[in-house]
C-alpha positions in Angstrom: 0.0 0.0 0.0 1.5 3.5 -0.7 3.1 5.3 2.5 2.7 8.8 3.4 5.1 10.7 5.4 4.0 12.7 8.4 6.8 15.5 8.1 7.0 16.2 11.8 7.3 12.7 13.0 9.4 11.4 10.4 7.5 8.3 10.0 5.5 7.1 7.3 1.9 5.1 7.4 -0.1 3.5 5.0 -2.3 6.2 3.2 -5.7 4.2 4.3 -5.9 3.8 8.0 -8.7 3.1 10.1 -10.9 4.1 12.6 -11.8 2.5 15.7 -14.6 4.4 16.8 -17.0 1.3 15.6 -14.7 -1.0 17.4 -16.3 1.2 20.8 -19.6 2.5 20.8 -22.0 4.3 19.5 -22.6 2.2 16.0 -24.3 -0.5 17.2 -22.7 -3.7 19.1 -19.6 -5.3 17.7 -18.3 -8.1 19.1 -14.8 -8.3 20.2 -14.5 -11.7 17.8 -15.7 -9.1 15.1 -13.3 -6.5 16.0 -10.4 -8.5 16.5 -11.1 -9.8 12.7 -11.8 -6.2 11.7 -7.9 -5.6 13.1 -6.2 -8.1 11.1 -8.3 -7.9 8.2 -7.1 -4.7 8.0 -3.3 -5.2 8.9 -3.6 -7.9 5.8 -4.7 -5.7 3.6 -1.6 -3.1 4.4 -3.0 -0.6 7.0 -0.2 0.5 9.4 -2.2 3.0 11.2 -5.1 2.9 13.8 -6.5 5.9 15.1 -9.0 5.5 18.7 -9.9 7.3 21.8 -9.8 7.3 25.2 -13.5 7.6 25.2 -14.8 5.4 22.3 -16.5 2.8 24.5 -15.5 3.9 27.7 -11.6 2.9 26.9 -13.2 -0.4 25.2 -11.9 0.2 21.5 -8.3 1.0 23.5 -8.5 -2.3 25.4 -9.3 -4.2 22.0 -6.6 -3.1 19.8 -3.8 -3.4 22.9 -4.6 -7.2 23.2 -4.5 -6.8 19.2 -1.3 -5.2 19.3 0.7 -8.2 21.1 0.4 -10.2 18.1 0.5 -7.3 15.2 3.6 -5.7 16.9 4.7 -2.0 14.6 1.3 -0.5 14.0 1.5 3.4 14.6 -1.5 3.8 17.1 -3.1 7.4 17.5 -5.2 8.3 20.3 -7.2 11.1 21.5 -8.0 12.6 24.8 -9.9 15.6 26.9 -13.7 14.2 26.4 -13.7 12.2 29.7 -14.3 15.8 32.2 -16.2 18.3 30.5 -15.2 20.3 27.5 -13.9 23.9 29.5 -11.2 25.1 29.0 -9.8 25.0 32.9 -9.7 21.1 32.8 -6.9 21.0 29.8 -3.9 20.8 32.6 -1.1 19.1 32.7 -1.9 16.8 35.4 -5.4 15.7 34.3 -3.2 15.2 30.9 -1.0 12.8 32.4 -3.6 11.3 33.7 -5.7 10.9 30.9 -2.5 9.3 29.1 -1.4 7.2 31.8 -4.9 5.3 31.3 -4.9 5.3 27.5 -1.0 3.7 27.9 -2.7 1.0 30.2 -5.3 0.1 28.2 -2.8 -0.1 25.3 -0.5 -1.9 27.1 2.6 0.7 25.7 4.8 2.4 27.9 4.5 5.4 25.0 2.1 6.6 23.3 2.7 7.2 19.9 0.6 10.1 18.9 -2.1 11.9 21.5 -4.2 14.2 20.2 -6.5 16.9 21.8 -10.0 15.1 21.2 -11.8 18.9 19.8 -11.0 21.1 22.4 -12.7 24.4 23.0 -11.2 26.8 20.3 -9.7 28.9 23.3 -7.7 25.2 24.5 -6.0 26.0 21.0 -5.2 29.6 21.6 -3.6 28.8 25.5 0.5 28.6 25.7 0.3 26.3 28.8 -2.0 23.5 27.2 1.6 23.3 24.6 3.8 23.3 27.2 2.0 20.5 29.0 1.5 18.6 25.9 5.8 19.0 25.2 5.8 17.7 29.2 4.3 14.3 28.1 6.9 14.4 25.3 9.7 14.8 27.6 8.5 12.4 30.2 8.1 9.9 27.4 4.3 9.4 28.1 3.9 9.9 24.4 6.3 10.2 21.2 4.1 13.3 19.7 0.7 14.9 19.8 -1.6 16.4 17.2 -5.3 18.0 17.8 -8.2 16.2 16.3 -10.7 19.2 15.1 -14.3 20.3 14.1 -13.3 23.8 12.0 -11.1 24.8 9.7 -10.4 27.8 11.7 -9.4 25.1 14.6 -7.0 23.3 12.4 -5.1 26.6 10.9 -4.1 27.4 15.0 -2.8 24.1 15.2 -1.0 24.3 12.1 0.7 27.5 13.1 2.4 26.1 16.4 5.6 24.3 15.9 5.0 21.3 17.9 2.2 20.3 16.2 2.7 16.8 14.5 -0.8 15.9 13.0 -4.5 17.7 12.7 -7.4 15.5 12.3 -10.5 17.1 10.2 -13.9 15.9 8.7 -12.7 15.7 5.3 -15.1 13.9 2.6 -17.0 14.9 -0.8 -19.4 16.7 1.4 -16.8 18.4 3.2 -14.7 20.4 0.9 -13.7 23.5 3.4 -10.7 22.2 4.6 -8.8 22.1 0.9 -9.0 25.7 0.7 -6.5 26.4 3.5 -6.2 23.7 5.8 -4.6 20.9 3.3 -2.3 23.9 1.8 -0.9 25.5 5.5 -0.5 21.7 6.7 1.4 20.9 3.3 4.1 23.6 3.4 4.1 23.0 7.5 4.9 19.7 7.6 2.0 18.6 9.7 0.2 15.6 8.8 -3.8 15.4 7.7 -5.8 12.7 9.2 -8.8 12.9 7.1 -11.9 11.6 9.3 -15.6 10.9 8.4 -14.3 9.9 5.2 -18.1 8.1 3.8 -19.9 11.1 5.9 -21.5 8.4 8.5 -21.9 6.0 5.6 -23.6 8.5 3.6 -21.2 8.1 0.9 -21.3 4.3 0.7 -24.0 4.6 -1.5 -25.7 2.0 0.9 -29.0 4.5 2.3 -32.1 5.4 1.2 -35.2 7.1 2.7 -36.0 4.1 4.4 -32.8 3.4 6.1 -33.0 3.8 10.0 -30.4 3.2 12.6 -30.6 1.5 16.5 -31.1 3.8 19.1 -27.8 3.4 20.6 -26.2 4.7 16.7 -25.5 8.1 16.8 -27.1 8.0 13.7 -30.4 8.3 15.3 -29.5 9.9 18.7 -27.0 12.8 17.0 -29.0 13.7 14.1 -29.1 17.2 15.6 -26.1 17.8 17.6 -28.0 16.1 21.1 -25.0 14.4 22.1 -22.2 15.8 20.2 -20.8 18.2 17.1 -23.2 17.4 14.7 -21.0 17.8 11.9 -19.8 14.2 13.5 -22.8 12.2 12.3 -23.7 12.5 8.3 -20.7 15.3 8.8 -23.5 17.6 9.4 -25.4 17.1 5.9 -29.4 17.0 6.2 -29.9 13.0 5.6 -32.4 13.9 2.4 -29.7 16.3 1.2 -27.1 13.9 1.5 -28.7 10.8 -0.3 -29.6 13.6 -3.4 -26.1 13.8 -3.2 -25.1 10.2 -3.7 -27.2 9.6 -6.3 -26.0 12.9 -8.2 -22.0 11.5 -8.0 -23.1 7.7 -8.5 -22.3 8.1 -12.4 -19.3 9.0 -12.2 -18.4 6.1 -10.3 -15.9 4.2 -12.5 -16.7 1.0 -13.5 -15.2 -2.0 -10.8 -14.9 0.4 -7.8 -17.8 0.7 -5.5 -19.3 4.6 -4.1 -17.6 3.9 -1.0 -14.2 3.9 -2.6 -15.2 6.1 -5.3 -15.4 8.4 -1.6 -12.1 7.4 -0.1 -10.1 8.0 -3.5 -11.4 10.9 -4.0 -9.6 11.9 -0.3 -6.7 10.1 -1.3 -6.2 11.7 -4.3 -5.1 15.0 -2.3 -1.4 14.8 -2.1 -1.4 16.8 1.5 -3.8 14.2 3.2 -1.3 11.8 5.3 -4.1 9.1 6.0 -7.8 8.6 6.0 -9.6 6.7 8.3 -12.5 5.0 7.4 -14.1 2.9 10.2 -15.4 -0.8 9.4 -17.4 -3.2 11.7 -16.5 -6.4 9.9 -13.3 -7.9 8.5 -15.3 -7.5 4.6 -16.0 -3.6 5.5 -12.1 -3.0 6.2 -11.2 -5.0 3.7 -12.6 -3.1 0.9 -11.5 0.2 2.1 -7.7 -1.1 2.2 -8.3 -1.9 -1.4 -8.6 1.6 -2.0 -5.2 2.5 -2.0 -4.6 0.2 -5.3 -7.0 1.5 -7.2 -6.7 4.8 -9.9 -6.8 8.3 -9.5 -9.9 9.3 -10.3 -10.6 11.2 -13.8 -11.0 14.9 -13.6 -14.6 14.7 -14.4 -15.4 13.3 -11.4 -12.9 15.5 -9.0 -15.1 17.9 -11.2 -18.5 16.5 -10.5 -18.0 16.5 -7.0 -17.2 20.0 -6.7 -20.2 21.0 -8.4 -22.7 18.9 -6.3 -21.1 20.4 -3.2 -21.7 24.1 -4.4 -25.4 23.3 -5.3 -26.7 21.1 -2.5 -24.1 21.1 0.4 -22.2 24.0 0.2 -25.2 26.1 2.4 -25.7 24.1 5.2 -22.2 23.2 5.8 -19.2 25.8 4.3 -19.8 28.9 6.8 -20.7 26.7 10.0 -17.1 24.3 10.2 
């Protein structure tokens, strides 16, 4: 699979990762037989990097890949912290950091993390000297190798970028998320900073799976976060109106070359972007994680389409989502 270089860390990682939120909560119950095969389907298929949270299942989607880890040693594993107190602005300290790290290393079973990263602070967390001096502690005590802030704006992202110890920024970055190429994928490019590109298939919007009769369970935050109740609702359907987003779909689906599915015809059109280091597309079963590893091996896609989903983003999406992340 093609490796992509995360400037700041000098280390490279597959350009399809994945994402281990599903492996935790909040999309319906996986097994831990299902995630384990999930894990080394996708480690057979190339993927190198796993991205988590401290909070994705209470620590449970941590606990899952650590036992993974002892038999798929070398995997770069990123995870996230600062949802487990609430999000203000007085709880981003150094010691509730080495705290918060000092469970994620246990449930990993590592004695160093390889990359932390803020789980979408406050936007004033991004602006405060002390929360980077306590984040370069944790480098210096060897609690974690680097850290990185995972994002909702592009505003956000562009403060990160800007501070030099910055390794990664994780965004919402899909074909109904197109904000971020404007000045986020550019700034990161020339600072060496790596993009993790998250919500790749917009909540499986883009998988070209849903209709107007699709529902979810009530513990998906597909049902519970349709309207920001729990959480950023740019996080579920990346803040598209359902309706909106299947019109969407079925605008793109023809340019969807022939032998690639509208799923991957959504993660190439991510990976074609030069500046994105990885994108991290979640998958309950080994099948799921297999077809987005496949991704990486398959064309660039033709202008036409880069082309098409440009325009379907500036006549259905751009209003409810440009101005707000």
């Amino acid at each position: 699979m093609e490796k992509r270089r995360f400037g700041r860390l000098g280390r490279e990682v597959a350009v399809i990762g994945l994402g281990a939120w599903q492996l935790g909560a909040e999309w319906g119950e996986v097994s831990e037989d299902d995630a384990h095969a999930t894990l080394r389907a996708a480690v057979d298929a190339g993927v190198t990097f796993l991205d988590t949270a401290d909070v994705y299942g209470d620590g449970r989607s941590e606990r899952i890949i650590g036992s993974f880890l002892r038999e798929a040693p070398g995997l770069m594993v990123a995870t996230k912290m600062g949802r487990r107190m609430p999000q203000e602005p007085e709880n981003y300290t150094l010691d509730n950091f080495r705290a918060w790290t000092d469970r994620s290393r246990a449930n990993l079973g590592v004695d160093t993390l390889d990359l932390v990263q803020l789980h979408c602070p406050p936007a004033a967390v991004l602006h405060t000297e002390a929360v980077y001096d306590a984040l370069d502690t944790l480098v210096q005590e060897k609690r974690i190798a680097a850290w990185g802030v995972s994002v909702e704006t592009t505003d956000e992202a562009l403060a990160a970028i800007a501070r030099p110890g910055t390794a990664s920024v994780q965004i919402i970055l899909n074909a109904l998320r197109l904000k971020p190429l404007e000045r986020v994928l550019p700034a990161a490019q020339q600072a060496g900073v790596g993009i993790i590109a998250r919500v790749p298939l917009a909540s499986g919007l883009l998988s070209g799976r849903y209709d107007e009769h699709t529902t979810f369970g009530a513990d998906d935050h597909r049902t519970y976060n349709r309207h920001g109740e729990a959480f950023d609702v740019g996080e579920t359907f990346s803040g598209v109106d359902f309706g909106t987003g299947l019109a969407a779909v079925r605008r793109l689906r023809p340019y969807v070359p022939e032998g690639m599915t509208m799923a991957q015809f959504a993660l190439r059109w991510i990976v074609d972007h030069p500046a994105v280091t990885v994108v991290i597309p979640g998958a309950r079963n080994a099948g799921q994680a297999r077809g987005n590893a496949a991704v990486a091996g398959l064309p660039a896609l033709p202008p036409e389409a880069h082309a098409a989903v440009g325009a379907v983003y500036d006549e259905l999406i751009r209003a409810q989502v440009h101005g707000r992340w």
